[in-house]
N, C-alpha and C positions, 0 to 999 in steps of 0.2 A: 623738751619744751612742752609738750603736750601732757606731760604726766606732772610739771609746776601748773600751768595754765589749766588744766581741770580740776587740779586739787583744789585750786585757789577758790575758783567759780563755786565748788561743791564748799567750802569751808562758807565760803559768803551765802550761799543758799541754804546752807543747813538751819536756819532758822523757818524758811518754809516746808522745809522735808519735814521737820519736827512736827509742825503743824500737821500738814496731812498722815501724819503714822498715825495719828490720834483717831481720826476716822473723817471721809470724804466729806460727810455732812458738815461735821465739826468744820473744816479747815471752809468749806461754803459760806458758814454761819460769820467766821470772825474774815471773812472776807479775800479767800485764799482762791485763785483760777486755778481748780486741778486738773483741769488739762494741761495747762501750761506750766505748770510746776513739772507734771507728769513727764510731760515730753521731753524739759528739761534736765530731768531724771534719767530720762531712757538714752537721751544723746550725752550728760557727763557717764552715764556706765557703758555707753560703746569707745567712746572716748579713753577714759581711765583704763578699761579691758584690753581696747589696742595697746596702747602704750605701754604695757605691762607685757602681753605677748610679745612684741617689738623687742624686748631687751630683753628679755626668757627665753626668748624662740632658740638660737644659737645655741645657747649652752643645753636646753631639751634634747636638740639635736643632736650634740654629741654624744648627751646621755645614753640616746637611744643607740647611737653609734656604735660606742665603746665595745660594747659585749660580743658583738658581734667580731670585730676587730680581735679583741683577745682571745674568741672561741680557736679563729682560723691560727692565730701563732701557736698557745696552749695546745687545742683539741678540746676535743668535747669531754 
């Protein structure tokens, strides 16, 4: 739900992001808060980044697992 729910926010904000890539002055000039743009920025990438860690985590794990596992049956 978190990785619908920030996509969404970020798909509907993308018209301000756009704006301030251009540059800070620029997005001030046509009337854009980039701090608040900003922030909002920085909270859908910690947002988006969990959610992605969240359902990766697990399978990293065993990634990292694995080899281990096979050293001790196999051998080195």
């Amino acid at each position: 739900p978190f990785t619908l729910i920030g996509g969404g926010i970020a798909l509907l904000a993308g018209r301000h992001f756009g704006v301030l890539a251009l540059d800070e002055t620029t997005g001030l000039s046509l009337g854009q808060n980039a701090r608040r743009v900003g922030g909002l920025a920085a909270f859908l990438i910690v947002v988006l980044a969990g959610s992605a860690v969240a359902v990766s985590g697990p399978i990293g794990f065993i990634g990292l697992l694995v080899p281990h596992i096979i050293r001790r049956l196999v051998g080195g």
